[in-house]
N, C-alpha and C positions, 0 to 999 in steps of 0.2 A: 904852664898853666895859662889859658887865653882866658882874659875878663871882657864883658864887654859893658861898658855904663853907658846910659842914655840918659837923654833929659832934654826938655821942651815943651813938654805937654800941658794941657792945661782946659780951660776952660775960656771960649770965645763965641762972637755972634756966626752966626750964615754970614757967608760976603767976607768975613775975616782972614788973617791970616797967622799962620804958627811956622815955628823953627824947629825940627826935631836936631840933635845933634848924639852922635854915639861913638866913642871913644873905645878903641881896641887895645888891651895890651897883654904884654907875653908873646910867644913866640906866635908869629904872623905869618913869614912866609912872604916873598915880595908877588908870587901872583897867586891873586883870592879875589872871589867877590865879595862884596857886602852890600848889604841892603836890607830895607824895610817891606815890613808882613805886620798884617794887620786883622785881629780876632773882636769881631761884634758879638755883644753876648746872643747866645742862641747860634753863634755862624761859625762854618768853620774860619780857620788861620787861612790867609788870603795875599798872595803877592800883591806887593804895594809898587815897587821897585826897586830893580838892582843895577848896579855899578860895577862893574870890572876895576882892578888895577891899572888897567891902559885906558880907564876913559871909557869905553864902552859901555852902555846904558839900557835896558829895558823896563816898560812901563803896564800895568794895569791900565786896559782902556777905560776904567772909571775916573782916572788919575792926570789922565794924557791931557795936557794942554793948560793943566791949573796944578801939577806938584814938578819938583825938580828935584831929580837926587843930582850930588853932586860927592865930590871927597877930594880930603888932604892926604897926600901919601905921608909926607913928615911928620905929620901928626898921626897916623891911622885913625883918623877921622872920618864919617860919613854922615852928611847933611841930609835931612829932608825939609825943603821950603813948601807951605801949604798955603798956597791960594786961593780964594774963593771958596772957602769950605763948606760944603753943604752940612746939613743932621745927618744924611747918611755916611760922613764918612767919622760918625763918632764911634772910637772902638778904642781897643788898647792897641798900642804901635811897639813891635819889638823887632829890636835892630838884629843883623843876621852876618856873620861873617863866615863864608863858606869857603873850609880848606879841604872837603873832598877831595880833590886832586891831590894834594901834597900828601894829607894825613890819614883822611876817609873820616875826617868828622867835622860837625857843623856846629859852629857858637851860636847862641840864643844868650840877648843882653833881659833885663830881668822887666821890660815892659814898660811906658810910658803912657797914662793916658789921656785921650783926645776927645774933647765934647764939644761938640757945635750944638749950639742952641736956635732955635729959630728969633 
């Protein structure tokens, strides 16, 4: 059974910044991505950004230059740093640990939410 818990969210200015953080556990599996997806009300679910087990990164171009994912393998942990936040990126943040390859199925952690105020 794979859990995934998150937490970081909260409530900040424009210009701000937040810590998302999401913890995996149960069986993992040493190659997965993980990563953040992010749902505005009224929008659909929206890649945020993912991580590979080797380091390997991909990013939403809304994201590029002001979020960083990052992760702990020891921990099965994944980071998301939010810089410069605008209002538009206030949404619910749900952390994603993708074992398609190994299992053929994908975790969804239970949602954090994110509010930039101006």
């Amino acid at each position: 059974q794979v859990q995934l818990v998150g937490s970081g969210g909260g409530l900040v200015q424009a210009g701000g910044s937040l810590r998302l953080s999401c913890a995996a556990s149960g069986v993992i599996y040493s190659k997965n991505v993980m990563g953040w997806y992010r749902q505005a009300p009224g929008k659909q679910r929206e890649l945020v950004a993912t991580i590979t087990s080797g380091g390997s990164t991909n990013y939403a171009d809304s994201v590029t230059g002001r979020f960083t994912i990052s992760r702990d393998n020891t921990k099965n942990t994944v980071y998301l740093q939010m810089n410069s936040l605008k209002p538009e990126d206030t949404a619910v943040y749900f952390c994603n640990l993708d074992l398609r390859s190994a299992t053929g199925v994908n975790y969804w952690g239970q949602g954090t939410q994110v509010t930039v105020s101006l």
